[in-house]
VEXZA-999772 format. One record per residue (C-alpha): residue number from 1; y, z, x; residue in one letter. Coordinates in steps of 0.05 Angstrom, whole numbers, plus 5000, padded with zeros to 4 digits. Example, Ala and Ser with C-alpha at 12.3 -4.5 7.8 and 13.67 -1.06 7.14 Angstrom:
<rs>
{r 1,{4910,5156,5246},'A'};
{r 2,{4979,5143,5273},'S'};
</rs>
This chain:
<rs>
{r 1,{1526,2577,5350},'X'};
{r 2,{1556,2552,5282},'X'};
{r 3,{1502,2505,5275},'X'};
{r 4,{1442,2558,5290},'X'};
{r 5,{1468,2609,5239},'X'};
{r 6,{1470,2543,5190},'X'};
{r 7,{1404,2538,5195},'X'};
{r 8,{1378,2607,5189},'X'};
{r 9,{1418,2618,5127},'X'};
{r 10,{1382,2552,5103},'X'};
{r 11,{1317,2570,5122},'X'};
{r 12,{1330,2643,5087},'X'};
{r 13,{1354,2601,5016},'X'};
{r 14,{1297,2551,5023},'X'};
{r 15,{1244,2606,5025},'X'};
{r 16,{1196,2621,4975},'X'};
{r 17,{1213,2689,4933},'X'};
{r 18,{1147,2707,4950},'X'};
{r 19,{1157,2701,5020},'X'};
{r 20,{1211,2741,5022},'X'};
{r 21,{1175,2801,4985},'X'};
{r 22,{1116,2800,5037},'X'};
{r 23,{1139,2859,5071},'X'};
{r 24,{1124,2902,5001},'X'};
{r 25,{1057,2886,5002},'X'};
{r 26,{1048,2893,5080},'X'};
{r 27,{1060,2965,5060},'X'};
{r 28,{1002,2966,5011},'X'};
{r 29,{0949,2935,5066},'X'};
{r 30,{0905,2988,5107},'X'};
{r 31,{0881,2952,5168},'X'};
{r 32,{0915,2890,5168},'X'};
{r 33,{0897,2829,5189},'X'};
{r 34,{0892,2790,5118},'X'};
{r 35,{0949,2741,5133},'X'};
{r 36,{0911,2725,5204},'X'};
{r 37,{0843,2721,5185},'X'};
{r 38,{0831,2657,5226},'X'};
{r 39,{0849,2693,5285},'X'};
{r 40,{0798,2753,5283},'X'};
{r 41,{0737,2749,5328},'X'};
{r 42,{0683,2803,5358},'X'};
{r 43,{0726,2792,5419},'X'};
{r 44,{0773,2731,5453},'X'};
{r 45,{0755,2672,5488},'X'};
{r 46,{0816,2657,5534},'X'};
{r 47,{0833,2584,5514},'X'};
{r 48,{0902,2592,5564},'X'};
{r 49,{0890,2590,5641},'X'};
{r 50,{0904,2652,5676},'X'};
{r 51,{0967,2661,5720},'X'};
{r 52,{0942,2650,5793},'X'};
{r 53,{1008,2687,5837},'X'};
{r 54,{0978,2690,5910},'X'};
{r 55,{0962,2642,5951},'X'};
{r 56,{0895,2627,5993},'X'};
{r 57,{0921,2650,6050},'X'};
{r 58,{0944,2718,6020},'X'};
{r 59,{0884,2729,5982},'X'};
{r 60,{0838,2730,6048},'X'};
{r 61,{0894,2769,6083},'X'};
{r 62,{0884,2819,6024},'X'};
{r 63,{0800,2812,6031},'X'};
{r 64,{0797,2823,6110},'X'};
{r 65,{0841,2880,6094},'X'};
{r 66,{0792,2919,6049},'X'};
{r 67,{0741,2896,6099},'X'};
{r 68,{0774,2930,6149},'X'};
{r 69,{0795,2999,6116},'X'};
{r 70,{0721,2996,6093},'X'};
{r 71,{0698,2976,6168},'X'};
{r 72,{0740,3025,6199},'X'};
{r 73,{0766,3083,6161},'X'};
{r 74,{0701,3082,6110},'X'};
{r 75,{0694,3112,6054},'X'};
{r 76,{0683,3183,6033},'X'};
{r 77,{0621,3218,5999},'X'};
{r 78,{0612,3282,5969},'X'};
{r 79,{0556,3328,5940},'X'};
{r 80,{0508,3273,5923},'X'};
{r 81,{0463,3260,5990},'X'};
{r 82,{0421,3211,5942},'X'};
{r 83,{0474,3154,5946},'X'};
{r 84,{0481,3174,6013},'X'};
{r 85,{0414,3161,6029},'X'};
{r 86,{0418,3098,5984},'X'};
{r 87,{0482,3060,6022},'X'};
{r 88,{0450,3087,6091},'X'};
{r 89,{0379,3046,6069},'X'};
{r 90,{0423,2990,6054},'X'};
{r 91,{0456,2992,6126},'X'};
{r 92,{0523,3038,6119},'X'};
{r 93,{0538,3071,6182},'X'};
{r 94,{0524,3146,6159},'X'};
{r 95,{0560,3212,6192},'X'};
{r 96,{0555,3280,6172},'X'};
{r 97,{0628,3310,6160},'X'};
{r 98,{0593,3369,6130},'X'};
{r 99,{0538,3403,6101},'X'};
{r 100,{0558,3358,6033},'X'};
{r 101,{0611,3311,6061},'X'};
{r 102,{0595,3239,6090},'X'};
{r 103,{0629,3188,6109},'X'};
{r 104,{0610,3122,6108},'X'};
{r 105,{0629,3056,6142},'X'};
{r 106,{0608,2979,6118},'X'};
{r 107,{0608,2918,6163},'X'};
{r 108,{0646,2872,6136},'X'};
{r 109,{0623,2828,6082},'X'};
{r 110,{0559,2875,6066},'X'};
{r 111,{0592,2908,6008},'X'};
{r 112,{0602,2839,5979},'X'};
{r 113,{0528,2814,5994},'X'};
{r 114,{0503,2876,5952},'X'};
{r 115,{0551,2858,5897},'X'};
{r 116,{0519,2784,5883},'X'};
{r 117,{0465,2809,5846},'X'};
{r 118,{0518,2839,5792},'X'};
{r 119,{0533,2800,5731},'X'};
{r 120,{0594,2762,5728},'X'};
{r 121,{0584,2767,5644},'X'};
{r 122,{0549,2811,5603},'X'};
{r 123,{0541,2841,5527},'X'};
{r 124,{0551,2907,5512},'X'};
{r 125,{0521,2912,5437},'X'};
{r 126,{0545,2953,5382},'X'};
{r 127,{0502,2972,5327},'X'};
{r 128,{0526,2922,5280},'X'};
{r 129,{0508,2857,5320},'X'};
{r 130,{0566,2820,5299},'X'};
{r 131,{0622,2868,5335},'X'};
{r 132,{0577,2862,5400},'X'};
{r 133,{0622,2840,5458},'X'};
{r 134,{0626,2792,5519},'X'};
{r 135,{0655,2821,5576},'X'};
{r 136,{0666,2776,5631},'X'};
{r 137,{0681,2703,5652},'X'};
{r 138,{0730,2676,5595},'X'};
{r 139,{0713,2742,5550},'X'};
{r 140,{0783,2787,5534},'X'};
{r 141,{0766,2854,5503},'X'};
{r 142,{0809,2900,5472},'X'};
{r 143,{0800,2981,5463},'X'};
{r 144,{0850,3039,5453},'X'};
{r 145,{0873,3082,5513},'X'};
{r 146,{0842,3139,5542},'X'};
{r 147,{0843,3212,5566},'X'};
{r 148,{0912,3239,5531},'X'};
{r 149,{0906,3322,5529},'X'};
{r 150,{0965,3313,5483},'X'};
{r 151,{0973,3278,5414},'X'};
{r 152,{1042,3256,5373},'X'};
{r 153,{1058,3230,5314},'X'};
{r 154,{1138,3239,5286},'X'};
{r 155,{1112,3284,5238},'X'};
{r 156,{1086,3340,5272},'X'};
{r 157,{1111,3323,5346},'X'};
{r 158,{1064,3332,5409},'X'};
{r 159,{1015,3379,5407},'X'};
{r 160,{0939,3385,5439},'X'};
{r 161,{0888,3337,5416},'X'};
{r 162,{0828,3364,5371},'X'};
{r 163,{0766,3329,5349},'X'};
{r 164,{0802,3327,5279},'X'};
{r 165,{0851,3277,5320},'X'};
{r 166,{0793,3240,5357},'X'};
{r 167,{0754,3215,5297},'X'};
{r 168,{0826,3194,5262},'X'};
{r 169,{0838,3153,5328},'X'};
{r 170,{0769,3123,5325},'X'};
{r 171,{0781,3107,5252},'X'};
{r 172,{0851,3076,5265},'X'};
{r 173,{0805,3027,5321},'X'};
{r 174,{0746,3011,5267},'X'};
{r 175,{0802,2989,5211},'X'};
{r 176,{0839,2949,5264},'X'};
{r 177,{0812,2870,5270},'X'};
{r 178,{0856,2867,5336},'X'};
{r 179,{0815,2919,5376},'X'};
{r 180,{0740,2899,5394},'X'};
{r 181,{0718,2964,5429},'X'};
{r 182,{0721,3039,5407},'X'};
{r 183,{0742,3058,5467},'X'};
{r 184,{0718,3128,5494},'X'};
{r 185,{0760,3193,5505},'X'};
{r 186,{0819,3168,5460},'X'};
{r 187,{0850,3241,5470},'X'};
{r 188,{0812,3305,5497},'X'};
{r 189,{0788,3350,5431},'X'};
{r 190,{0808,3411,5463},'X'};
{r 191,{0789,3450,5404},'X'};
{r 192,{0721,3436,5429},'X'};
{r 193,{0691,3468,5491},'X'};
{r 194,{0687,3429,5549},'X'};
{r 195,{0612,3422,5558},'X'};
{r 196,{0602,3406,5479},'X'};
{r 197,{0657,3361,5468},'X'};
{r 198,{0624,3295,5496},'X'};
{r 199,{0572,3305,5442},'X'};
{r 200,{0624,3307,5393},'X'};
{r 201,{0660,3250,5418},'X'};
{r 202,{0604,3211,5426},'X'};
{r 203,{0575,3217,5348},'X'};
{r 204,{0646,3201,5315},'X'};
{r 205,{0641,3132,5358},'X'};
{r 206,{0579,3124,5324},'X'};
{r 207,{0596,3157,5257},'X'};
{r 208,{0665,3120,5247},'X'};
{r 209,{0652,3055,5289},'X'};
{r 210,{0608,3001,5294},'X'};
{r 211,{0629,2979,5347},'X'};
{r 212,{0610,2982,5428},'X'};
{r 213,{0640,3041,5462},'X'};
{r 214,{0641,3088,5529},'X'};
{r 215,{0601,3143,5532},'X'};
{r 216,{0626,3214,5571},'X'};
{r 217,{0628,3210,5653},'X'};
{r 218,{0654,3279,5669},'X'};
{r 219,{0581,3302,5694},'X'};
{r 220,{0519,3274,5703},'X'};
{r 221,{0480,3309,5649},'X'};
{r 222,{0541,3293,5589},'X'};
{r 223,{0526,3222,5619},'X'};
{r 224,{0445,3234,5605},'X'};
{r 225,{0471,3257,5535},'X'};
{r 226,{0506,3203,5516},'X'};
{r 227,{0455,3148,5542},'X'};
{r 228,{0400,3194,5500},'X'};
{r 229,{0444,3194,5435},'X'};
{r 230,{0445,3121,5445},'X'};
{r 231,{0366,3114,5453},'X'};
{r 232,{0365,3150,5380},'X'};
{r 233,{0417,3103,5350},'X'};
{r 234,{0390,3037,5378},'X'};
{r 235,{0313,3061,5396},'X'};
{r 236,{0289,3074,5471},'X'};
{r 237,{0257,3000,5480},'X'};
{r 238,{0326,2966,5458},'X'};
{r 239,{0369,3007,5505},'X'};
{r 240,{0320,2994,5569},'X'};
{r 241,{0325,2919,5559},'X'};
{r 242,{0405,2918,5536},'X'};
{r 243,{0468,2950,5556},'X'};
{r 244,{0493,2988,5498},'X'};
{r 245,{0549,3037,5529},'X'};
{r 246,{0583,3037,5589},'X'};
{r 247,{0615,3097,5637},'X'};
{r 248,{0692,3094,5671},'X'};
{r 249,{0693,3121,5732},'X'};
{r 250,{0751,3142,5780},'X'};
{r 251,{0745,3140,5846},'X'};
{r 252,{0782,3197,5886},'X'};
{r 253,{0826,3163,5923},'X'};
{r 254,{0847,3158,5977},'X'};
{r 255,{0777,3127,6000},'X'};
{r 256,{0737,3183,5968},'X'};
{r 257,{0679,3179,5920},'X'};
{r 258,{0662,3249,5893},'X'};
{r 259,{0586,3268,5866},'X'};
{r 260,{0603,3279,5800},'X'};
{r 261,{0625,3206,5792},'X'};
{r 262,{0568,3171,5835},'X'};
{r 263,{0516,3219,5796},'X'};
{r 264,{0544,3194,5741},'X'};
{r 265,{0546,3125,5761},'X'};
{r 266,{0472,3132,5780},'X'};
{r 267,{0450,3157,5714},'X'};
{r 268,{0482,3090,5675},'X'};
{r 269,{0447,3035,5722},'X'};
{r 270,{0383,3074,5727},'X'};
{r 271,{0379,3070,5651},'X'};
{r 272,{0411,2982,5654},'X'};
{r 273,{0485,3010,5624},'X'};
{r 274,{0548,2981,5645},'X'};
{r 275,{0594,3025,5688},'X'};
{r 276,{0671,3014,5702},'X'};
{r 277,{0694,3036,5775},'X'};
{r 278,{0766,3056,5780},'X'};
{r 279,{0816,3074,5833},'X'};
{r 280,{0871,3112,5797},'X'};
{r 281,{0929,3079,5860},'X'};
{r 282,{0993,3119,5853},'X'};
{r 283,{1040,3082,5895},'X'};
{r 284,{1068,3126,5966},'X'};
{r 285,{1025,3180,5945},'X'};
{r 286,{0949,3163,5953},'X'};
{r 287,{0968,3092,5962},'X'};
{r 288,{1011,3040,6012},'X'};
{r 289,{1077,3036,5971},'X'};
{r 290,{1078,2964,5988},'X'};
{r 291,{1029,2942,5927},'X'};
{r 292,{0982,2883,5968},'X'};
{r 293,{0964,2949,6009},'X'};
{r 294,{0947,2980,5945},'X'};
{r 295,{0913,2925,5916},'X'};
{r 296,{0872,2916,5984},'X'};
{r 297,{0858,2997,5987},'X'};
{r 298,{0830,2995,5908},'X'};
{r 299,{0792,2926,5918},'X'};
{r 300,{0751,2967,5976},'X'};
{r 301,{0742,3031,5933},'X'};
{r 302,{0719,2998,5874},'X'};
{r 303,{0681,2952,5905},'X'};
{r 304,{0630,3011,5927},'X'};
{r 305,{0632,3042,5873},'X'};
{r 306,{0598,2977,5834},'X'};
{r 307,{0549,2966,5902},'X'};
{r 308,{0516,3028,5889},'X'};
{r 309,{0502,3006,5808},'X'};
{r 310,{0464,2940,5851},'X'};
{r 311,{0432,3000,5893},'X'};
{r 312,{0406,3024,5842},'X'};
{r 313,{0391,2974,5789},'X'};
{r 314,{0402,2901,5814},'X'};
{r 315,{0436,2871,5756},'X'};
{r 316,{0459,2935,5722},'X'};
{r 317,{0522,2919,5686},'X'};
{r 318,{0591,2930,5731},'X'};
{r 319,{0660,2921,5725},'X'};
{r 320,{0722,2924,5775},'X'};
{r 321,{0778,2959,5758},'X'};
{r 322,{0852,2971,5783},'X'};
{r 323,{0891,3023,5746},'X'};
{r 324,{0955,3004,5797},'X'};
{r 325,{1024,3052,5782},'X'};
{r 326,{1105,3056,5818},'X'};
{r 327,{1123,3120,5836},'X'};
{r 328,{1188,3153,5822},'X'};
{r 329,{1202,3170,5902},'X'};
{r 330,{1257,3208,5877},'X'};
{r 331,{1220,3260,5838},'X'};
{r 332,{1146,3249,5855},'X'};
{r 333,{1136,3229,5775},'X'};
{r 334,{1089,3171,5767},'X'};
{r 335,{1135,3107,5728},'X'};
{r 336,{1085,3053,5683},'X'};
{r 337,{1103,2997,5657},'X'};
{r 338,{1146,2974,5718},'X'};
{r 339,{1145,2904,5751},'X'};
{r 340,{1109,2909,5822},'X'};
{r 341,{1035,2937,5785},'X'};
{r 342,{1037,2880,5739},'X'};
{r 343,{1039,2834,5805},'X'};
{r 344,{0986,2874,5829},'X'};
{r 345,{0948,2868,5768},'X'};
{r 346,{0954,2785,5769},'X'};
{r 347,{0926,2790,5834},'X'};
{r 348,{0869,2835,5817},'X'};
{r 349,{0843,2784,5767},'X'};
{r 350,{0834,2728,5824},'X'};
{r 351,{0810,2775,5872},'X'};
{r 352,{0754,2794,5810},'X'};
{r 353,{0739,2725,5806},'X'};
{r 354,{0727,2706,5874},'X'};
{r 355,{0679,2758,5869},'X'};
{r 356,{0645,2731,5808},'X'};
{r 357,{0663,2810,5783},'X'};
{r 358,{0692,2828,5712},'X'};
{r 359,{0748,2861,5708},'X'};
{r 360,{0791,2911,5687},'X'};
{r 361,{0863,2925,5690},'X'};
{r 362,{0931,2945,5655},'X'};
{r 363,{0939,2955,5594},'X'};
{r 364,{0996,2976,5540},'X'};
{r 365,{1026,3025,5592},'X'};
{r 366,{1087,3074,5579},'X'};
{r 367,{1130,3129,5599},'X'};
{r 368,{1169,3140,5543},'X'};
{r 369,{1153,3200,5496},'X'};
{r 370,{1176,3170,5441},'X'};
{r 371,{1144,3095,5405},'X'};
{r 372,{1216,3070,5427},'X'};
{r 373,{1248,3006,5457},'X'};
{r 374,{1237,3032,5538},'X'};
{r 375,{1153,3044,5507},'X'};
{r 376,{1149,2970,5481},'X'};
{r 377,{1186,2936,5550},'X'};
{r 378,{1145,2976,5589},'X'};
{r 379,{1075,2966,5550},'X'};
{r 380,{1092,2885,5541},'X'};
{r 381,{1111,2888,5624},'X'};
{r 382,{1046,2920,5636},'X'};
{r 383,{0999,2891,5572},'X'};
{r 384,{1017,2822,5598},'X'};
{r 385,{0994,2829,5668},'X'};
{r 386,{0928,2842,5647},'X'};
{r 387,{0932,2787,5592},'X'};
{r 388,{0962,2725,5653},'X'};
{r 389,{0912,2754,5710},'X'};
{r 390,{0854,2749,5666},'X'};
{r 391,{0829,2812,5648},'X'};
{r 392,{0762,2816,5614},'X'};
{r 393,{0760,2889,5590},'X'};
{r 394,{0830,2920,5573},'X'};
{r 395,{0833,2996,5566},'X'};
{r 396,{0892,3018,5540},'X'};
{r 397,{0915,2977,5491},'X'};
{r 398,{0936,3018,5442},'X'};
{r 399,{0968,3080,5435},'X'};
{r 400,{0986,3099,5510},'X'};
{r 401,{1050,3143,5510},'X'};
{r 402,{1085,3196,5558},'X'};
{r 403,{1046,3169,5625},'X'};
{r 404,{0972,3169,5588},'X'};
{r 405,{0985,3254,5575},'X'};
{r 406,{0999,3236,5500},'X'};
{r 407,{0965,3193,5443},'X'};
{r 408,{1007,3171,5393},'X'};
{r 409,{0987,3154,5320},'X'};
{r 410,{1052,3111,5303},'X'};
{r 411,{1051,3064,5377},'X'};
{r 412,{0980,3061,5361},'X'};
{r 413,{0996,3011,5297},'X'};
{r 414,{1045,2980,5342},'X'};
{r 415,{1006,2958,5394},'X'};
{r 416,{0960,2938,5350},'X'};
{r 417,{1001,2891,5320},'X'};
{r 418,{1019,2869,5388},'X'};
{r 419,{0951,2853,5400},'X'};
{r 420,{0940,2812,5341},'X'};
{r 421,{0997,2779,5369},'X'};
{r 422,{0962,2764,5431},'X'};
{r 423,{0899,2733,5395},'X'};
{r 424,{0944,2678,5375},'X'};
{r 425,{0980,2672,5445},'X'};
{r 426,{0913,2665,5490},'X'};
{r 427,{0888,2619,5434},'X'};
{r 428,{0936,2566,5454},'X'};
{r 429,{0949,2509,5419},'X'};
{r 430,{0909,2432,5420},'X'};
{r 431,{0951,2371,5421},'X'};
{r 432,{0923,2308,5377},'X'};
{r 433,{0957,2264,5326},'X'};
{r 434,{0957,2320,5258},'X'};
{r 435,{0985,2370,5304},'X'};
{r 436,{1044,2333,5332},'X'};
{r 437,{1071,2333,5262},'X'};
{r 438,{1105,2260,5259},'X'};
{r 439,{1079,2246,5186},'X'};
{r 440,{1118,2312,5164},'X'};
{r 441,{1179,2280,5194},'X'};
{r 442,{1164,2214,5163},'X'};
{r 443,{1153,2249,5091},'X'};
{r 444,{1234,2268,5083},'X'};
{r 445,{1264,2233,5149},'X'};
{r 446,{1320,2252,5181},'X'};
{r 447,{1361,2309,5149},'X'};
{r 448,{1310,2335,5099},'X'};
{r 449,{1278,2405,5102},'X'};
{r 450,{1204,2406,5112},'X'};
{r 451,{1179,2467,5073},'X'};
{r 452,{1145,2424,5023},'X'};
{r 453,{1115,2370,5060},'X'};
{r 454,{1041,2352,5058},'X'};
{r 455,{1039,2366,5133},'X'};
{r 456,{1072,2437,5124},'X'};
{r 457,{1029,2452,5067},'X'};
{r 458,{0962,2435,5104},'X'};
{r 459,{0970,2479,5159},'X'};
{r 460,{1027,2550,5134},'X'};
{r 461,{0974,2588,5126},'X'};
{r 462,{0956,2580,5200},'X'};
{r 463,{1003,2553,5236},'X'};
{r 464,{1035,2627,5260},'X'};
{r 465,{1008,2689,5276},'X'};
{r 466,{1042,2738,5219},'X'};
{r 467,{1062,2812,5241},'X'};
{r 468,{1029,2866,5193},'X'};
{r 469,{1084,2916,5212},'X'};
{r 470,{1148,2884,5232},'X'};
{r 471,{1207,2875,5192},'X'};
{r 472,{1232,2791,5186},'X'};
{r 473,{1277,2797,5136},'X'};
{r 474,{1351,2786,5131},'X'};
{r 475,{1390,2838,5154},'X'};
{r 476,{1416,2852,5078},'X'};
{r 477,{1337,2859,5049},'X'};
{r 478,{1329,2902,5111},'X'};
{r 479,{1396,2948,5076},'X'};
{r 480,{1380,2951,5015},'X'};
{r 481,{1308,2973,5022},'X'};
{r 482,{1329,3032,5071},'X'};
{r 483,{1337,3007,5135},'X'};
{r 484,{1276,3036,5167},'X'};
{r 485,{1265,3025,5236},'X'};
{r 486,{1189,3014,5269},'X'};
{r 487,{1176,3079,5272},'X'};
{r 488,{1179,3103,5200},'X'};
{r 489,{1141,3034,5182},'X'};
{r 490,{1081,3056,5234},'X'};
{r 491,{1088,3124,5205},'X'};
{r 492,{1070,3105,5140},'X'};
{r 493,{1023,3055,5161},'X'};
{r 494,{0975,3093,5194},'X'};
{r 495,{0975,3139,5141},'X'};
{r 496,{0962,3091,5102},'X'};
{r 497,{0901,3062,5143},'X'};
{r 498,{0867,3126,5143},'X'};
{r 499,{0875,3141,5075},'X'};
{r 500,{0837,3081,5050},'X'};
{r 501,{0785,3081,5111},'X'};
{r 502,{0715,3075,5101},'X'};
{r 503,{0663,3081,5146},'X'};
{r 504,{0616,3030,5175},'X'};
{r 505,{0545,3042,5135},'X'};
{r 506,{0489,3082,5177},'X'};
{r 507,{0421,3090,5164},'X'};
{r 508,{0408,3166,5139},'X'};
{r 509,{0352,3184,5187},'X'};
{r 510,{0389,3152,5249},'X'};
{r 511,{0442,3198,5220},'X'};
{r 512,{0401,3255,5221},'X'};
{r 513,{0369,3247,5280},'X'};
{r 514,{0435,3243,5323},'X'};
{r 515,{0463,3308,5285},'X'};
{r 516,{0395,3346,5301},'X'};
{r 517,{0403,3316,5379},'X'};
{r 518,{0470,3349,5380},'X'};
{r 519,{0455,3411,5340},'X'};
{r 520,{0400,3420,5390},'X'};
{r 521,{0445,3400,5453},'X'};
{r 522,{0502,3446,5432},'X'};
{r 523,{0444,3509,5427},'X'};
{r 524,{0421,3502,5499},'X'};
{r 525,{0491,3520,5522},'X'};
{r 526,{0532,3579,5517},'X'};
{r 527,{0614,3555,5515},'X'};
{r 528,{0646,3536,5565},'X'};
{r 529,{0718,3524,5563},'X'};
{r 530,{0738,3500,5638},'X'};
</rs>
C-alpha cells in the first residue's frame, strides 16, 4: 500500500500546473465535450462484442415459451377491430370476448414469419443530416428518459413539469455531444392541456434540436399531428420515402394490446415511421417473478406489437423493446436499477438478434429521489445491461430519477458524463506495435517517469476519455476550493449549459409554417385537461 500512495503522490508532483487547474475551466464549458472531441459521433458503432449470458439451449426454451403463451393463452385486443381484421387475414385464430374485446391466438412461429420483412437497421433522419442516426445491427443510440409528471433540481425541489421545463430538457440534449436523440416526452408539461401538449412538445424538438426524435403516441390523431408537423419540417415527398420520427408504444400487459396503442401504431407504418413496442414487465405483478418468464412473456407481447407495423407496411421501421423491473414484494413498490432486469436485459439483446430485430432496453434507471450514490449504482447496474446485451436504441439515459415519476436537471449532466464515458468504453481499444507503448519504455528505461516521452506526448490528448464534471484532484485542491460534492458541480453546470445555449439554425418559413400548423391545431379544440 506504501508503494501505491508513492506513486500517486509522484504522479500528483509530476503533473503539469495546468493540468491540475483543469477543473476551473471545466466550470467555464457549456456542453462539454472539448477535451473528447475524438470521441463524438452522430451515434456509436459498438467496436466491443456484446455479453452473450444464455445458452442455446435456454434461449429456445425461452422462444417455445413465448410461442406457447402466444399459441395458447393469445393475446388480447381492444377497441380497434381494424388490426383485428388485419392479424385474422394474416391467419390469427380470432374470438369475440366482446362487442370490442378479441382475443387472438398465433401458431407458433407465424408471428416470427411476419416479422422477416422488418428491418434489422434503419435511419431515422434529423433535419440536420449529420445528427441522423443508425439504429440497429452494431448502431448504439443514446436519448434522455421519458414520461416524468414530476421535475427536480436542488434548487427548487420536485415539483410538476411545465413546457418551460421541457424545452430546457431538450436544450440540455442538443448541447450534449454524448446524447444522439432528443428523445420524446422528457417530462409531461402539465401546464399544458392534455390534448395540446403533444403539439407543444413536438415544435420545441424541432425548435431546440436538430436532432431525430419521438413524436406523441397517447392517441391516434396526436400521432397524425406529429407525423404532419414532420411533413412541414422535412416536406411530404421526403417523409413518405424516409423514416423521420418514431412512436413508443406500451403494451398493456399482461398479454393485452389496447386500441389506442395499435391505432397509434397503425398511423406510424402507414405513413413508413419507425415505432418502438414495449411491455412495461413489473416483476410478480403483471409478470412471472422468475425473470426468463418475464423475458419470454415481453418477447411474445412485443413481438405482435412490431407484426402488425409488417401488417401494415412491410418494411415499416420496428423496434423490440423490454422495459424489465424487481418488485419490492414487501410493499408492492416497483425497485430499478437491481441485478435480475439487467440479466434479463443481456438476454433480450440475443433474443433481438436472433430475430434480426433492433432493440431496445434499460437504460440509466433509479429509485433514488435524490442525484445520490444509491441513483448512480443503480443507473450504472441498469445503463450497463443495455450497453453488454447490445442495445441499439437506449431510452433513458439521462436524467431518470424517483422510479421514471421525476426528471432531474442535475443527474441529467451526470449521466451525461457517464455516457461520454461509455463512448470511449464500447470504442475499445486496437493492439499494434505504437499502441503497446515499448518505445516509451525504451525512451527513460527502467525507473524513469514517462510524462514527457515522445510516446506519451503523441497520444495524451487521446489516450483517455476526460470527465467534464467530475472532480480528480487531490483531496487538498478538492478543500481548499470548497469541497463541493457532484451535486453542486451539476447544479451549476447545467445552469451553465443553458445559459450559453443556442439553438440549432431553422429556416424562417419552415418556422412559420409549423407555428401556423399548431396555432391552427390548438383552435380546433376546446381544453381538455384529462
Amino acid at each position: 500500500m506504501d508503494r501505491e500512495l508513492g506513486c500517486i503522490k509522484e504522479a500528483e508532483r509530476l503533473a503539469p500546473v495546468k493540468q491540475r487547474g483543469r477543473a476551473a475551466r471545466r466550470a467555464s464549458r457549456a456542453g462539454g465535450g472539448e477535451q473528447n472531441s475524438h470521441l463524438k459521433t452522430p451515434f456509436i458503432t459498438r467496436k466491443i462484442p456484446t455479453y452473450d449470458l444464455a445458452s442455446e439451449e435456454s434461449l429456445i426454451k425461452i422462444e417455445q415459451a413465448a410461442d406457447t403463451i402466444l399459441a395458447e393463452l393469445g393475446i388480447e385486443f381492444r377497441e380497434d377491430p381494424e388490426t383485428v381484421a388485419l392479424f385474422k387475414k394474416a391467419g390469427g385464430q380470432v374470438t369475440p370476448i366482446s362487442e370490442d374485446i378479441w382475443n387472438i391466438k398465433f401458431e407458433p412461429g407465424m408471428v416470427r414469419e411476419i416479422l422477416k420483412t422488418a428491418p434489422e437497421r434503419f435511419t431515422q433522419h434529423a433535419r440536420n443530416p449529420a445528427n441522423s442516426v443508425d439504429i440497429g445491427g452494431d448502431a448504439m443510440v443514446f436519448a434522455p428518459a421519458y414520461g416524468s409528471p414530476f421535475v427536480m433540481d436542488l434548487d427548487r425541489g420536485r415539483r410538476y413539469g411545465t413546457i418551460e421545463d421541457f424545452e430546457n430538457f431538450v436544450k440540455l440534449a442538443q448541447s450534449s455531444p454524448w446524447l444522439h436523440h432528443s428523445g420524446g416526452t422528457i417530462c409531461e408539461p402539465t401546464d399544458v392541456p392534455v390534448n395540446k401538449r403533444h403539439l407543444d412538445m413536438v415544435l420545441a424538438h424541432m425548435r431546440y434540436s436538430d436532432r431525430a426524435f419521438l413524436g406523441s403516441i397517447t392517441a391516434p390523431e396526436r400521432a397524425e399531428d406529429s407525423i404532419e408537423m414532420c411533413r412541414v419540417l422535412f416536406g411530404t415527398d421526403f417523409v413518405a420515402q424516409n423514416c423521420v420520427i418514431m412512436g413508443n408504444f406500451n403494451s398493456t400487459s399482461p398479454l393485452v394490446w389496447d386500441g389506442v396503442s395499435t391505432r397509434g401504431i397503425r398511423a406510424y407504418a402507414e405513413a413508413g415511421q419507425g415505432s418502438i413496442h414495449l411491455p412495461f414487465l413489473l416483476g410478480g405483478a403483471v409478470s412471472p417473478v422468475t425473470m426468463p418468464g418475464a423475458v419470454a412473456q415481453g418477447l411474445a407481447e412485443s413481438m405482435v406489437g412490431c407484426a402488425l407495423t409488417q401488417l401494415v407496411r412491410p418494411g415499416a421501421p420496428a423496434i423490440l423493446a423490454s422495459f424489465l423491473s424487481s418488485l419490492s414484494l414487501r410493499s408492492g413498490s416497483p425497485t430499478f436499477g437491481t441485478p435480475e432486469p439487467a440479466l434479463g436485459s443481456l438476454v433480450m439483446g440475443q433474443l433481438a438478434r436472433r430475430l434480426k430485430l433492433p432493440l431496445r432496453c434499460a437504460g440509466n434507471f433509479a429509485t433514488s429521489k435524490l442525484p445520490d450514490g444509491q441513483a448512480t449504482t443503480q443507473g450504472m447496474m441498469s445503463m450497463m445491461s443495455a450497453i453488454q446485451g447490445g442495445a441499439n436504441y437506449i431510452l433513458h439515459s439521462a436524467g431518470f430519477l424517483d422510479g421514471l415519476l421525476s426528471m432531474s436537471y442535475e443527474k441529467f449532466v451526470m449521466d451525461t458524463d457517464i455516457c461520454g464515458a461509455l463512448h470511449a468504453y464500447l470504442n475499445g481499444f486496437e493492439v499494434n506495435d505504437d499502441t503497446l507503448g515499448i518505445d516509451s519504455l525504451r525512451e527513460g528505461g527502467p525507473g524513469q517517469h514517462m510524462f514527457g516521452t515522445a510516446h506519451t506526448l503523441a497520444h495524451y490528448q487521446t489516450a483517455y476519455w476526460d470527465t467534464d464534471l467530475n472532480d480528480d484532484q487531490p483531496f487538498e485542491s478538492w478543500s481548499e476550493q470548497g469541497g463541493e460534492d457532484a451535486g453542486i458541480r451539476a447544479n451549476r453546470k447545467w445552469k451553465q449549459i443553458l445559459a450559453d445555449y443556442q439553438a440549432p439554425h431553422m429556416d424562417q418559413d419552415k418556422e412559420e409554417a409549423l407555428l401556423d400548423f399548431v396555432a391552427r391545431r390548438k383552435s380546433e379544440m376546446t381544453d381538455a385537461w384529462y
